[in-house]
C-alpha positions as CSV (number, residue, x, y, z in Angstrom):
1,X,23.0,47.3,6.7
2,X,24.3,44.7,9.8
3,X,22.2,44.0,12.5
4,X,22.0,41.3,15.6
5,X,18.6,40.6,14.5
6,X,16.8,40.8,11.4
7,X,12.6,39.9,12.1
8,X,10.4,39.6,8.8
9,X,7.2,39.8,9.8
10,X,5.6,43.3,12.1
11,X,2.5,41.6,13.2
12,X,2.0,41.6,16.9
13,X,4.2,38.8,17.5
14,X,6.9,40.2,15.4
15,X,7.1,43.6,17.0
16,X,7.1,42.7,20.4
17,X,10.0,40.6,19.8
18,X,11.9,43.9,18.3
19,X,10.7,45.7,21.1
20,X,11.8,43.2,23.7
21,X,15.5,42.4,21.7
22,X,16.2,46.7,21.2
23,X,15.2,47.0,24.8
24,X,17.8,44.2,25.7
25,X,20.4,45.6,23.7
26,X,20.4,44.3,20.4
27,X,19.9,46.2,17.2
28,X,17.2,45.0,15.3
29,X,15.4,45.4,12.0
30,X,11.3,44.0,11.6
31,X,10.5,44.0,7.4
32,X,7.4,43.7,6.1
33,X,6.0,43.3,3.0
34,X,3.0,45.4,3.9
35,X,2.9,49.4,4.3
36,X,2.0,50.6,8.0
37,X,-1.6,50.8,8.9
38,X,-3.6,53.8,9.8
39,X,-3.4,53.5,13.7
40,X,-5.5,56.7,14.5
41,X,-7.6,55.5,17.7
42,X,-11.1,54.4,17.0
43,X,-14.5,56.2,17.6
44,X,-15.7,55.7,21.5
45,X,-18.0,52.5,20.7
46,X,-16.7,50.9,17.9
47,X,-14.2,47.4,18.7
48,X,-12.3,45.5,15.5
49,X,-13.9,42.6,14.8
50,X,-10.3,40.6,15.3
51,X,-9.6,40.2,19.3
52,X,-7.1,38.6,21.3
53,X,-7.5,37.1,24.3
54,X,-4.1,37.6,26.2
55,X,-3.1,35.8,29.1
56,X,-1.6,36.6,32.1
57,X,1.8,35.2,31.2
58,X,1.7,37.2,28.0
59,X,0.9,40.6,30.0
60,X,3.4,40.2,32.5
61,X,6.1,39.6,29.4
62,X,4.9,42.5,27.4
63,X,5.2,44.7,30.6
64,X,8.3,43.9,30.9
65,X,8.8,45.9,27.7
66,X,6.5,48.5,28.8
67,X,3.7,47.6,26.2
68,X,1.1,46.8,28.6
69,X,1.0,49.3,30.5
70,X,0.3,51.8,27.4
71,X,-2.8,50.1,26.4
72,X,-5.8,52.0,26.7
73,X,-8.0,51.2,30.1
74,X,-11.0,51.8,28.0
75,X,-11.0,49.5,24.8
76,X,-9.5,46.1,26.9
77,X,-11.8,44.1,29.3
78,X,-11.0,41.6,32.1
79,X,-12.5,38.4,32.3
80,X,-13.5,36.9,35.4
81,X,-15.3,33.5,34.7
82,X,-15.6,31.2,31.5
83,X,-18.7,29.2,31.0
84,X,-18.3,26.1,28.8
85,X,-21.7,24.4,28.1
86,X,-21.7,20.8,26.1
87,X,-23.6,20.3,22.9
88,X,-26.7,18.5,24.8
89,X,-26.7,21.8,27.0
90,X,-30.6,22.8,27.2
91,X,-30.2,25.1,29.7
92,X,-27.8,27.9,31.1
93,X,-26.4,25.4,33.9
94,X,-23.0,25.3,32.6
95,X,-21.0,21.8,32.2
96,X,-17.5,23.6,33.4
97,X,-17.3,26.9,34.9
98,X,-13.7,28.4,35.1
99,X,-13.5,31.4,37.7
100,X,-10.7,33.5,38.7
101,X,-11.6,34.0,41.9
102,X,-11.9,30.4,42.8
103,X,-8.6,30.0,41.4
104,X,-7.0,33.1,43.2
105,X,-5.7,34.8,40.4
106,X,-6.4,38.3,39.1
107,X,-8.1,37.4,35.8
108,X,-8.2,34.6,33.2
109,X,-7.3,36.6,30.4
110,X,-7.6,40.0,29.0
111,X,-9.5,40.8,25.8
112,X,-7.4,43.4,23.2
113,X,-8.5,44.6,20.0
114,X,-5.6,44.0,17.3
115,X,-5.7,47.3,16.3
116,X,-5.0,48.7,20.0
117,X,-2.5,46.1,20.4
118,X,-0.7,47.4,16.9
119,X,-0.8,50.8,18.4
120,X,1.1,50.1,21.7
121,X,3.5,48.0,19.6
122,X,3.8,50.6,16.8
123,X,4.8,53.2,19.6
124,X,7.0,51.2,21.7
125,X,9.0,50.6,18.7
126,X,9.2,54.3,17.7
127,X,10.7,55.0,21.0
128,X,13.6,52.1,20.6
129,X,16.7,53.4,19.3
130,X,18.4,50.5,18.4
131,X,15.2,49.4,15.9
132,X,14.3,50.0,13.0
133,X,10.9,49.0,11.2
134,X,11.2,48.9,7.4
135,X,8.1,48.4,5.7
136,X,6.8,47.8,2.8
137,X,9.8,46.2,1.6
138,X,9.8,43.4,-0.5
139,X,12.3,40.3,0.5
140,X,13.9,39.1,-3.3
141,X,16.3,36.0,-2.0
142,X,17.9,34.8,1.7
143,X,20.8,33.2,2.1
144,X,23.2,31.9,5.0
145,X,27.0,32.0,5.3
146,X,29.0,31.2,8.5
147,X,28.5,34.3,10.3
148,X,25.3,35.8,8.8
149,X,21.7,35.4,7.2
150,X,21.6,37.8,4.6
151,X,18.3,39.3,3.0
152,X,18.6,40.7,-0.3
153,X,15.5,43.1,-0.9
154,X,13.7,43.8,-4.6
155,X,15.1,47.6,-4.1
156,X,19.0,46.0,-4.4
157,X,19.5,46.8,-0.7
158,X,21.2,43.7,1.1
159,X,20.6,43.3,5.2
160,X,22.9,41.1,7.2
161,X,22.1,39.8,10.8
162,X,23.3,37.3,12.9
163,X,20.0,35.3,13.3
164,X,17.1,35.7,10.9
165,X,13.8,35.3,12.4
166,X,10.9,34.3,10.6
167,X,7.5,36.1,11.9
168,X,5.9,36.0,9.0
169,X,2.9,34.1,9.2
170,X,0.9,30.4,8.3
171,X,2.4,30.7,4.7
172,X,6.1,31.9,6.1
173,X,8.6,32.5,3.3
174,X,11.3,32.2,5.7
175,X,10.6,28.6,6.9
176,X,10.7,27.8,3.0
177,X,14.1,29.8,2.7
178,X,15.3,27.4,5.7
179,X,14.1,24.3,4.3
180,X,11.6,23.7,7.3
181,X,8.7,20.9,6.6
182,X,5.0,22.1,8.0
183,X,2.6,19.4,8.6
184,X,-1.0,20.9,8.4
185,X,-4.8,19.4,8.9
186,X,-7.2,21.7,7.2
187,X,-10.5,21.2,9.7
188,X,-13.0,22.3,7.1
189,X,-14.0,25.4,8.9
190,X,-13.9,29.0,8.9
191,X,-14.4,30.9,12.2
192,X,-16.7,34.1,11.6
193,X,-16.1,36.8,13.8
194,X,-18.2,40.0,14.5
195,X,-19.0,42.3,17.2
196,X,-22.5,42.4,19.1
197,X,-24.1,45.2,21.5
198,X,-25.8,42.9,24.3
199,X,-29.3,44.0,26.3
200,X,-28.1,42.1,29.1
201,X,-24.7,42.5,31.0
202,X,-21.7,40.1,30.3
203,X,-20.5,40.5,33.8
204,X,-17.0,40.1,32.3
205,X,-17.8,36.5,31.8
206,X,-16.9,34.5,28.5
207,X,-18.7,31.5,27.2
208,X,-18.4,28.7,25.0
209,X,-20.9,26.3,23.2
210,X,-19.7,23.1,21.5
211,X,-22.9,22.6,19.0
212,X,-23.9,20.7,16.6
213,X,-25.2,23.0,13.9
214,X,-28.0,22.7,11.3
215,X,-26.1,21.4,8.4
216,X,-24.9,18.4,10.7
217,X,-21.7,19.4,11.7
218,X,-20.0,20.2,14.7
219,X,-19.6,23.9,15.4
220,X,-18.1,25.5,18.8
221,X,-19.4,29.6,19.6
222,X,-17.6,31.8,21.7
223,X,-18.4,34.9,23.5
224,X,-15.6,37.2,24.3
225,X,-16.4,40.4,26.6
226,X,-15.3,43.8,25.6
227,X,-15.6,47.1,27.4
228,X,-19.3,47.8,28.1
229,X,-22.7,45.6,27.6
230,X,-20.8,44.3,23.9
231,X,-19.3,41.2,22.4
232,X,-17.1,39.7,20.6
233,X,-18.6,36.4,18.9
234,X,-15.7,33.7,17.5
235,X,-18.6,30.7,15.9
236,X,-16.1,28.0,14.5
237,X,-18.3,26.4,11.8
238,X,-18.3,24.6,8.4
239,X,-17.3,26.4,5.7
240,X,-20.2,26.4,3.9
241,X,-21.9,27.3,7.0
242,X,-19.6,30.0,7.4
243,X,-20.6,31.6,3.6
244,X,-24.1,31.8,4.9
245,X,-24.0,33.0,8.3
246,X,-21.7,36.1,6.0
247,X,-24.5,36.2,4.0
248,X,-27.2,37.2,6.3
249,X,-28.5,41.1,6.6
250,X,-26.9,42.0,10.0
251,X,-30.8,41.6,12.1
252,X,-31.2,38.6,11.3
253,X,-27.1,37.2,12.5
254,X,-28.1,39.0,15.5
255,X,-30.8,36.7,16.1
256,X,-29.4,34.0,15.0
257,X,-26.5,34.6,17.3
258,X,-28.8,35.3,20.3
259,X,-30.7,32.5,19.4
260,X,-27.6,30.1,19.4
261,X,-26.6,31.3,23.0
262,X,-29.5,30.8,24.3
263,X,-29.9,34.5,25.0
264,X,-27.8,34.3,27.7
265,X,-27.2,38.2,26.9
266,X,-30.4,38.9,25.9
267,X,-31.0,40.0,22.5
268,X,-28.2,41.3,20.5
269,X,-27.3,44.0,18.3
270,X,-24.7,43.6,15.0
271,X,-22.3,46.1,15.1
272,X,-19.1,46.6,12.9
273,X,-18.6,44.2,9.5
274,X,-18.7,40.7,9.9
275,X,-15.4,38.7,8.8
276,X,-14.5,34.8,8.4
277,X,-11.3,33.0,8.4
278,X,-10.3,29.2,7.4
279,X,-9.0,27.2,10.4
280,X,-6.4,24.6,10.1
281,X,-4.1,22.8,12.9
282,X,0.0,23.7,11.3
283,X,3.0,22.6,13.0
284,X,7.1,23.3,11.7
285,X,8.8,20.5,11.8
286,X,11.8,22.4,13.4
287,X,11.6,26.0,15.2
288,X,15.2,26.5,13.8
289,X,17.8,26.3,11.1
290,X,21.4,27.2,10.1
291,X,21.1,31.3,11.6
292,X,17.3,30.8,11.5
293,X,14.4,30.9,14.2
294,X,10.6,30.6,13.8
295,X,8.0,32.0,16.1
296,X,4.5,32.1,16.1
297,X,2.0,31.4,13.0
298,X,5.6,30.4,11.2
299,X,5.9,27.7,14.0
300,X,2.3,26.8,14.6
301,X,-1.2,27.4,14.1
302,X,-4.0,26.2,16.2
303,X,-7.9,25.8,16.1
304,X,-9.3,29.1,17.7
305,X,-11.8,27.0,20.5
306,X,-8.8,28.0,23.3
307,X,-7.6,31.2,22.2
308,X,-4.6,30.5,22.8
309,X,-2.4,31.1,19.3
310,X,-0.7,34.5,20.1
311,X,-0.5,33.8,23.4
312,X,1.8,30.2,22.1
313,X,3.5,32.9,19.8
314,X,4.3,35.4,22.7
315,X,5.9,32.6,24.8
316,X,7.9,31.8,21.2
317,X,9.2,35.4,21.7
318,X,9.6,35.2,25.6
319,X,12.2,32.0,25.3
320,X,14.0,33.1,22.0
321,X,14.7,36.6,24.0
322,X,15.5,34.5,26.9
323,X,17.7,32.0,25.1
324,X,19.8,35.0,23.4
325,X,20.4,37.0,26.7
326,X,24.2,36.6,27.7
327,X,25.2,35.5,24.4
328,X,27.4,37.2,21.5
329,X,26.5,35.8,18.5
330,X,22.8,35.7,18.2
331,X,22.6,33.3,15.7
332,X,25.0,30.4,17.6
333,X,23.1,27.6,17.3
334,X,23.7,26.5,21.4
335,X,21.0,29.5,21.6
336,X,18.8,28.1,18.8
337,X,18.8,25.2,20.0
338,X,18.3,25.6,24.0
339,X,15.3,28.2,22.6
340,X,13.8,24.7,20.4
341,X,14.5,22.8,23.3
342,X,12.3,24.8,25.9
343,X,9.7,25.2,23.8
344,X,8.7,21.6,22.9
345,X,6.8,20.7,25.9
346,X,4.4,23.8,25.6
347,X,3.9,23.5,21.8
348,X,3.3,19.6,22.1
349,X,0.9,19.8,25.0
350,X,-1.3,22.6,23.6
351,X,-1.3,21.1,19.7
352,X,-2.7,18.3,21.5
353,X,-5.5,19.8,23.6
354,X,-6.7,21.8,21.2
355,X,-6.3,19.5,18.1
356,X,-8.3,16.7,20.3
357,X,-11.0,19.1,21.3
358,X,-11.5,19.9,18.3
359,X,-11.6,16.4,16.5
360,X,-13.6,15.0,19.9
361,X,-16.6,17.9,19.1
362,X,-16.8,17.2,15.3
363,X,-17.6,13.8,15.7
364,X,-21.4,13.2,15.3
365,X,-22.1,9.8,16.4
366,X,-24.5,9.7,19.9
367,X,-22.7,7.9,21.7
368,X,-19.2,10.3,21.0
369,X,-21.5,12.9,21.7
370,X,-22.8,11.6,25.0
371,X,-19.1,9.9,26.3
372,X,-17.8,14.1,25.6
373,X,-20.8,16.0,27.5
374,X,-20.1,13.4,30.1
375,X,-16.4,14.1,30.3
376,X,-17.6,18.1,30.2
377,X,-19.4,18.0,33.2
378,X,-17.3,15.3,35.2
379,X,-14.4,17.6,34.7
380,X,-16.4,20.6,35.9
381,X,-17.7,18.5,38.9
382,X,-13.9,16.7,40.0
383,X,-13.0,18.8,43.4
384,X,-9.5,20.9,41.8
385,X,-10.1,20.5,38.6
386,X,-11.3,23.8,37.4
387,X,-8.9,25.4,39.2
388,X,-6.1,22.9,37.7
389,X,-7.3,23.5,34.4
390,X,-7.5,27.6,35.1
391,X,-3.9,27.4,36.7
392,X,-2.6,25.6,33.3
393,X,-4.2,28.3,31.4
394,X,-3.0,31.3,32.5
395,X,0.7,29.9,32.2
396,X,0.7,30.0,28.5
C-alpha cells in the first residue's frame, strides 16, 4: 500500500490534516491504534466534558476544508468577552477584560465539544476519495529509505509513503522512531474538567481566576460557555488537589465551584462525569526528520490556562499543508524544512507565554503575588492593550 502521506494518529489534529492533504490532492492514509468511536449525536442537553476552544484562525482553516461549516449550530457557542480576575480579586471588577467588540472582530474563539468536532472530521473524511482511515491497526516497526517511510503493521501488512507524519500524541511513537529528543516540565497539576448548568446567564462571556487554593498552591479556574445557561469548568490545580475535588459527591463540586467564582453565575448544577488530566509543558526538539514531520501533541504540549494547544496543533497542520503544496515528493526535506522553519516563531512565542504564566501564578511569595495582580490590572488599564493582546490571540 503507497501513499503521498501516511498520518498515525486520527485525533482531531490528525484528521484534519488528511482531510486538508486528500482535499489538495494527495492520497493519504490516518492509522490508529484505537477502534472508531461511537459518534451517534448526543441527547439535546448533555456537552462532553472535554472542549476546545477554537480560534478564529483555526475556523477559517478548517473551512477551507469544509469542516466548519458542518458543525452543529446548536452544541458550539461564541464567545464575546474574557474576564481575567487576579488572585487578590475580591470582587467581580475584573483585572483584564478582553472583548471582541472592542477589538472589531467577530468572536474570540468558539467553544466545540470533542466529540462534535470528531464527527465533522469522521464525515469529512468519509467523503474524501483519495483517504483512507485504518483503524485499529497496530504499527509493529518504521523505517526510512531514500524515497519512503515505510510502516510495517502487526497484521504483516507493510504501508509506504513519501512523508510519515506523526500525530500521535504527548507519548508519540513516531518521534521515537525518528530519533526526536522532547524536553518536558511536569507542573504538578492535573486540570479537572466537568460540565455545570448555571442559574444565571453566561452572556457568552468566559472567565478566568488565577487562585491560590487551600492546600497553598497556586491554582488557575476557567469558565468556558456552551450553548444555553451551562458551562464548561477547566480548574488547573495540584494533583492532590485534583484527587479530592474528583472525590466530592457532584452537590457539593457544584458548590465548591460556585463558591470559587464567586458566583458570578449564580449557583451551579453538576452535570455529566467529572474527569482530570496531568499537565506538563513538552516541546520536540525538532518538528522533522529524514521523511518525517511532527504536528501537534507530538511537537508540543502546553499548560491549558490559554487554551491554546489544538489551536498550536491546527496551525502545525495549516503550514505543513502549506509547505507541501506545489511540490512532488512530499517527503523532500526543502518542504520539511521551510514547514520547521515557519513554525518556530509561533511555537517559541506561545511556549513562552504560557509556560511563564504559569510559573509567575504558582509562585506564593506576597510580594510575587502582589508585582503579578499589579501587572494584571496595568495590562488591562494600558490604552491598546487589550485589544493588542485580543488581536495576538485570535491569530493562533
Amino acid at each position: 500500500m503507497r501513499y503521498d502521506v501516511a498520518i498515525i494518529g486520527a485525533g482531531p489534529s490528525g484528521m484534519a490534516l488528511g482531510v486538508a492533504l486528500s482535499q489538495a490532492g494527495r492520497r493519504v492514509v490516518v492509522l490508529d491504534a484505537l477502534p472508531a468511536p461511537a459518534l451517534a449525536a448526543s441527547p439535546a442537553g448533555e456537552f462532553d466534558a472535554r472542549v476546545y476552544a477554537i480560534s478564529p484562525a483555526s475556523a477559517a482553516w478548517l473551512a477551507q476544508s469544509r469542516v466548519w461549516g458542518a458543525l452543529d449550530p446548536s452544541r458550539v457557542a461564541p464567545v464575546y468577552d474574557m474576564q481575567v480576575y487576579g488572585d487578590q480579586s475580591k470582587t467581580l471588577v475584573p483585572g483584564l477584560d478582553l472583548s471582541a467588540y472592542r477589538a472589531g472582530v467577530g468572536a474570540l474563539c468558539t467553544i466545540v465539544e470533542e466529540r462534535e468536532l470528531a464527527r465533522v472530521l469522521a464525515a469529512a473524511a468519509r467523503f474524501s476519495a483519495s483517504l483512507e482511515v485504518l483503524r485499529p491497526v497496530q504499527v509493529a516497526a518504521v523505517a526510512t529509505v531514500d524515497d519512503e517511510a515505510r510502516i510495517t503493521l502487526a497484521d504483516g501488512r507493510i504501508v509506504g509513503a513519501q512523508l510519515l507524519v506523526g500525530a500521535d500524541g504527548a507519548r508519540s511513537q513516531v518521534r521515537a522512531w525518528a530519533g526526536i529528543e522532547v524536553q518536558s516540565f511536569d507542573y504538578g497539576q492535573s486540570a479537572v474538567v466537568a460540565n455545570f448548568d448555571c442559574e444565571k446567564p453566561h452572556h457568552n462571556t468566559a472567565s478566568q481566576w488565577f487562585r491560590v487554593e487551600q492546600d497553598g498552591a497556586g491554582g488557575i479556574l476557567a469558565w468556558l460557555p456552551l450553548p444555553g445557561d451551562r458551562l464548561s469548568m477547566v480548574w488547573s490545580v495540584s494533583t492532590t488537589f485534583a484527587e479530592s475535588l474528583l472525590g466530592l459527591d457532584r452537590e457539593t463540586l457544584a458548590e465548591r465551584v460556585a463558591r470559587a467564582g464567586m458566583y458570578k453565575h449564580g449557583r451551579l448544577a453538576c452535570s455529566g462525569v467529572p474527569a482530570a488530566f496531568p499537565l506538563r509543558n513538552q516541546r520536540a526538539g525538532r518538528l522533522i526528520g529524514q521523511r518525517t514531520a511532527l504536528v501537534a501533541d507530538a511537537a508540543h504540549v502546553l499548560h491549558p490556562l490559554a487554551g491554546q494547544g489544538l489551536n498550536l496543533g491546527f496551525g502545525d497542520c495549516a503550514g505543513l499543508s502549506a509547505a507541501l503544496a506545489g511540490v512532488r515528493d512530499c517527503g523532500d526535506p526543502l518542504a520539511l524544512r521551510a514547514y520547521e522553519r515557519g513554525r518556530k516563531a509561533a511555537l517559541l512565542e506561545m511556549h513562552a507565554v504560557t509556560h511563564g504564566l504559569a510559573r509567575l501564578f504558582a509562585l506564593d511569595h506576597p510580594l510575587a503575588r502582589g508585582l503579578r495582580n499589579f501587572g494584571l490590572n496595568l495590562a488591562g488599564r494600558l490604552p491598546g492593550l487589550p485589544r493588542m493582546i485580543v488581536r495576538g490571540a485570535i491569530r493562533a
